[in-house]
C-alpha positions in Angstrom: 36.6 29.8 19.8 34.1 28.3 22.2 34.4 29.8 25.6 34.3 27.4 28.9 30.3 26.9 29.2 29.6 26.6 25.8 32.6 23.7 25.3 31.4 22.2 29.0 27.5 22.3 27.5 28.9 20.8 24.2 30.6 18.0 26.1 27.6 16.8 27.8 25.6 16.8 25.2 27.8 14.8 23.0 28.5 12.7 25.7 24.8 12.1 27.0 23.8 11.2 23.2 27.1 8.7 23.2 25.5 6.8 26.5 22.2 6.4 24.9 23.6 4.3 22.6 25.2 1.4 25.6 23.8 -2.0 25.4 19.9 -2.9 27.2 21.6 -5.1 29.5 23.7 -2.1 31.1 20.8 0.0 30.3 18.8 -2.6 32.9 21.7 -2.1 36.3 22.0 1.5 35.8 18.4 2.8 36.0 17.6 0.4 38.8 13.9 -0.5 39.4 11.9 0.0 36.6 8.9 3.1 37.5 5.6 2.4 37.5 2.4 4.8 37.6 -1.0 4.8 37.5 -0.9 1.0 36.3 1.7 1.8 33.1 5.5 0.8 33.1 8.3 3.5 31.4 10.3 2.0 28.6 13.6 1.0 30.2 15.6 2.6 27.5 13.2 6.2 27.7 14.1 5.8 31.9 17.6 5.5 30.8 17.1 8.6 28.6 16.1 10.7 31.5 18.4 9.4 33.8 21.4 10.3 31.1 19.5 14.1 30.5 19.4 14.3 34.6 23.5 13.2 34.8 24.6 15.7 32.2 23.2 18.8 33.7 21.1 19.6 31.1 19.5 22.8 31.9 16.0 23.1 31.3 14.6 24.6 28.2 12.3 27.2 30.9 15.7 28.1 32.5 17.6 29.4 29.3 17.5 32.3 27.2 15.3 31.9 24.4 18.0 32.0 21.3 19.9 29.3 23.8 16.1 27.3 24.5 15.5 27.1 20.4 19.0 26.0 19.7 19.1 23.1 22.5 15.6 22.1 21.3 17.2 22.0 17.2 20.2 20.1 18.8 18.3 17.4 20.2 15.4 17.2 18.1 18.1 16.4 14.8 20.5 14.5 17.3 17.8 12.0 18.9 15.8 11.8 15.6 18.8 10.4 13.8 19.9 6.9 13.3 22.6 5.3 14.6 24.1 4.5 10.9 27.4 6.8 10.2 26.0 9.1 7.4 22.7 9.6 7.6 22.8 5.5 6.3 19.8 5.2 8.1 17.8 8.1 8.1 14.2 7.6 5.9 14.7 7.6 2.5 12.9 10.2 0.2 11.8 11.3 -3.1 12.2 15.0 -3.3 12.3 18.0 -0.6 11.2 21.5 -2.3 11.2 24.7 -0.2 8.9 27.0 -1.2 6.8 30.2 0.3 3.3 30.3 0.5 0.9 33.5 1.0 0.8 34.1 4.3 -1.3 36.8 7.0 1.7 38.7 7.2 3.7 37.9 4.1 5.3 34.7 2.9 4.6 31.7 5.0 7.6 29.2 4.4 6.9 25.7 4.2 8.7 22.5 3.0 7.3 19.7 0.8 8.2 16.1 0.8 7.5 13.5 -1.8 7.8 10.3 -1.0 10.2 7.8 -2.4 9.5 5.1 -5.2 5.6 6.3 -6.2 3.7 6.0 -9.1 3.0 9.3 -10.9 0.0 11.0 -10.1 -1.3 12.1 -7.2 -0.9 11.7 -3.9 -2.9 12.3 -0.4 -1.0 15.0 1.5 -0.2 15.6 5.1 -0.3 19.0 6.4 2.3 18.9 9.7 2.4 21.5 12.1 5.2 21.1 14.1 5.4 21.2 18.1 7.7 23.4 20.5 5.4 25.1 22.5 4.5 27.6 20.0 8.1 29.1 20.7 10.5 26.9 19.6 11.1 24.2 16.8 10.7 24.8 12.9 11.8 23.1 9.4 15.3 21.8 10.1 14.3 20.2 13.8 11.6 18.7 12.6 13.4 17.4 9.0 13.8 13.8 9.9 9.8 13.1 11.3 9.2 14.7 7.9 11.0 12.6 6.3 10.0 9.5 7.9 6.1 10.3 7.6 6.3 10.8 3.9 8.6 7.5 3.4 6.2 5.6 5.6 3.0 6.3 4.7 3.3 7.2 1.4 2.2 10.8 1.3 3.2 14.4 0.4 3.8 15.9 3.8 3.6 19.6 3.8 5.5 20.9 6.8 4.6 24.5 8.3 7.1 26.7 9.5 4.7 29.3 11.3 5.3 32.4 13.1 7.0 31.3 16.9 6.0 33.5 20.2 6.7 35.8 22.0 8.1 37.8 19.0 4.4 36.4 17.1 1.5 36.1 20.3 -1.7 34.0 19.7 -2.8 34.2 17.1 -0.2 34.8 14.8 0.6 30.7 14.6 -3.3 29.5 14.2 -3.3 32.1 11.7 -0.3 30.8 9.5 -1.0 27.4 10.1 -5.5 28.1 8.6 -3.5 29.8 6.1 -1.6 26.7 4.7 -4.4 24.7 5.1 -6.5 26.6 2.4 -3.3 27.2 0.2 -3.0 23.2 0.3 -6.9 22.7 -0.3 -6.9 25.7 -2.7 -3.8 24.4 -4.8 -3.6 20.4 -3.8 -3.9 19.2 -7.6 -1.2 21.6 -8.5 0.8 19.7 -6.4 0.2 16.7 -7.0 -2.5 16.1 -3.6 -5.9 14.1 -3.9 -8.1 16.9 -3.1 -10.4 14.5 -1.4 -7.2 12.6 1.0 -6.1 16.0 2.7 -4.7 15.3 6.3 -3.8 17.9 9.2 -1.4 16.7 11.9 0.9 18.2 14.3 2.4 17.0 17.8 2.5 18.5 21.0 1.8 22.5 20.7 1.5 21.4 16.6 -1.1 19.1 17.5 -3.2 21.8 19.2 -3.2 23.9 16.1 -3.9 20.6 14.2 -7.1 20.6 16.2 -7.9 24.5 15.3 -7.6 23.7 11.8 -10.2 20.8 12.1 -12.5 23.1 13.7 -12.2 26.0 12.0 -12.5 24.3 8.6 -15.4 22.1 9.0 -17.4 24.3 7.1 -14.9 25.4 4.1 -15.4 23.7 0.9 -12.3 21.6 1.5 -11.6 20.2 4.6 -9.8 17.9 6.2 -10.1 14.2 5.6 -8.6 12.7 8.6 -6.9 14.9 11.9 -4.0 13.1 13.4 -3.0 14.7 17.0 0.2 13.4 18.9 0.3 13.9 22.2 -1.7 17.3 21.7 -1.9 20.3 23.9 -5.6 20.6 24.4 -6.1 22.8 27.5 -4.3 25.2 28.5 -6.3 25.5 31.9 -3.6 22.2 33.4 -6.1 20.8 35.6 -6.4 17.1 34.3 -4.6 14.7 36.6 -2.2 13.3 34.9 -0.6 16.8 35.3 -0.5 15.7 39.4 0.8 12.9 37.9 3.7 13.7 35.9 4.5 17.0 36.7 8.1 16.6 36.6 10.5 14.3 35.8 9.0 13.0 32.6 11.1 15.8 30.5 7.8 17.5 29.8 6.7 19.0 32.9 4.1 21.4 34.4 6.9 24.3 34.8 7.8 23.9 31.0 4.1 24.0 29.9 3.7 27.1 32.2 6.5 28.7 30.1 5.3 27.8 26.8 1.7 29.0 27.8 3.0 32.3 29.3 5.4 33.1 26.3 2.3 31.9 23.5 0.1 34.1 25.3 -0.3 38.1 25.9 -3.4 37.9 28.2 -4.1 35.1 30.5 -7.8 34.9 29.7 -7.0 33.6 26.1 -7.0 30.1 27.6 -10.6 30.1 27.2 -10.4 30.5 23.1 -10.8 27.8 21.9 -8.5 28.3 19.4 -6.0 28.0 22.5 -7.4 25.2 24.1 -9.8 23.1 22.2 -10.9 21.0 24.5 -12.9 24.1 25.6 -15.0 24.6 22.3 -18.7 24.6 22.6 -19.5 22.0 20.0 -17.3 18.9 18.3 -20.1 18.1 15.2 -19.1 18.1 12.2 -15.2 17.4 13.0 -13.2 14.9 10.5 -12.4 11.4 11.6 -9.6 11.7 14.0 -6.4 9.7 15.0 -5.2 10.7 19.1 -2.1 9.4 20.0 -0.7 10.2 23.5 2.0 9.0 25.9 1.7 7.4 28.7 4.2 9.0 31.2 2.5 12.7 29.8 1.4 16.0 31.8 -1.0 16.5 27.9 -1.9 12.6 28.2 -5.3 12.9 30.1 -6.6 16.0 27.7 -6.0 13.9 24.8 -8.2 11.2 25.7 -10.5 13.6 27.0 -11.2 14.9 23.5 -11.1 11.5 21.9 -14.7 10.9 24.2 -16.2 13.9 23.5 -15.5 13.3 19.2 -17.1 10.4 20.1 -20.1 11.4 22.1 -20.1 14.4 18.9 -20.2 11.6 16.3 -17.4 11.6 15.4 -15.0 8.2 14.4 -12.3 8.1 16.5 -9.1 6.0 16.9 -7.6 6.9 20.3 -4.1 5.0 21.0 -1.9 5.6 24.2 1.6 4.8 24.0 1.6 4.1 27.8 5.5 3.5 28.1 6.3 6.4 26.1 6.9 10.3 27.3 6.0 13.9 25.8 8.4 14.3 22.2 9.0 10.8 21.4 8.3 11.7 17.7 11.5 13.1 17.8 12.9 9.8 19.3 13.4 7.6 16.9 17.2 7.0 16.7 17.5 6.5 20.4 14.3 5.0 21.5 13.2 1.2 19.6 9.8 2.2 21.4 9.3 5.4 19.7 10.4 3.8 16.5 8.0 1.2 17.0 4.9 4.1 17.8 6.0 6.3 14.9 5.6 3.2 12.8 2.1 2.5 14.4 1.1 6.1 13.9 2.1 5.7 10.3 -0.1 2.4 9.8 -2.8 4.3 11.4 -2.7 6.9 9.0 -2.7 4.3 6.1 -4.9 2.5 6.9 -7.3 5.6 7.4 -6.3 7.0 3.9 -7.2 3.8 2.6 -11.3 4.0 3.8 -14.1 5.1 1.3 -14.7 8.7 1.4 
């Protein structure tokens, strides 16, 4: 039987996902004046969001226990990633969902493939995804639904990573799983079913950042990746960019939870300057695959991100850098609650069509 707390916590969260669902019109009198910075304008139903997260109580991922932070962030990843349809009506449709273990640095590495629905036979490019959580939280089940929609979207296999989490793994442990899939998916990618030549990496948030590792620390394997796609990545640990000044709090990432994540990721301060921490910090961008960058607008990560998009560029590097400047941090894992995230996630998977679809 559930004790007091856990019945109270259970309330508000069933009853905070319940008012995300009230009409735009109400939506428009209860958040009051819409908020405006540094010339962008927050989605009036994201505003709404926070304002719901803000009247429930819901205590901040930093201020729990960690079994208590992983299971709020699985609760509300599957809850707000859900359509509104009873039954899953809604919910992407697929082809096929195999689990399977890979080798991994320090024994199986388990991962879960996706094949898209209603596809020829024969091959098909493939999507690596590294899933965010600051490197703590987060894994297979949270992230089941953005699976699911990236492979019924675009078309691809998607190949999600569930690497080793801090602090029970430190840096390096998750760059190390997630180089390992990569080179099991270029090493085996006909077996398959992959077009060796139409391999993507991707991740969001803290997956984004290892997204970017991989790109660097493959551009001289035999196989590497044809296209990076970064949402809203972590790219510099040092959080010194302004739009941390910006958006430190209130945006539901904030400095404080960043802090955390870093802190727990981490055993030694001075690892910020690997670059394989932050990438943004790496001495030379050559040589990198053409890259997709998608950040939010309302962001503490937002400034980093396009950061890196100029110096791929400056590098030679093609790059297609997109800011979703009503959006916040996590809105991949949005989509049943938020028509704007739907609407981005959709964009993100055109972008990665159309990509795909280039000579190379």
């Amino acid at each position: 039987m559930l004790d007091s707390p856990a019945l109270a916590a259970l309330f508000r969260s069933r009853a905070a996902l319940l008012a995300l669902r009230v009409p735009l019109s109400w939506v428009n009198v209860a958040t009051g004046a819409p908020i405006a910075i540094d010339g962008q304008t927050l989605d009036a139903r994201t505003q709404w969001l926070l304002t719901v997260f803000k009247k429930s109580k819901r205590p901040e991922i930093h201020d729990l226990p960690l079994p208590a932070a992983r299971a709020q962030f699985d609760t509300y990843m599957k809850a707000l990633s859900a359509s509104w349809l009873p039954m899953g009506l809604g919910d992407p449709p697929i082809g096929e969902i195999i689990d399977r273990a890979i080798p991994g640095p320090a024994g199986p590495l388990p991962v879960r493939v996706y094949r898209p629905p209603d596809v020829p036979a024969g091959p098909l490019p493939a999507i690596l995804f590294l899933h965010g959580g600051s490197w703590s939280l987060g894994g297979l089940d949270s992230y089941d639904l953005p699976c699911r929609f990236l492979a019924s979207s675009t078309k691809c296999l998607v190949i999600a990573v569930d690497y080793r989490l801090a602090p029970e793994h430190k840096f390096p442990a998750a760059v190390e799983d997630s180089l390992a899939a990569w080179r099991w998916l270029a090493g085996n990618a006909e077996a398959i079913g992959a077009m060796p030549r139409r391999l993507v990496v991707a991740g969001d948030a803290a997956g984004g950042t290892l997204a970017a590792v991989v790109a660097q620390e493959t551009r001289n394997d035999a196989v590497r990746p044809a296209l990076q796609a970064l949402i809203y990545p972590i790219l510099d640990l040092a959080m010194d960019t302004r739009s941390y000044d910006l958006f430190s709090d209130g945006f539901l990432a904030t400095r404080r939870s960043v802090e955390w994540g870093r802190d727990t990721y981490l055993a030694d301060p001075s690892e910020v300057d690997d670059p394989r921490v932050s990438p943004l910090r790496a001495a030379d961008f050559t040589g990198l695959p053409p890259t997709l960058v998608f950040t939010a607008g309302f962001d503490v990560v937002r400034d980093e991100g396009a950061v890196y998009a100029e110096k791929l560029r400056a590098a030679g590097v093609r790059v297609v850098h997109r800011n979703f400047d009503s959006l916040i941090h996590g809105f991949v894992g949005m989509r049943g609650v938020l028509q704007a995230a739907a609407r981005a996630m959709d964009d993100i998977a055109t972008g990665l069509r159309h990509e795909l679809a280039q000579p190379g």
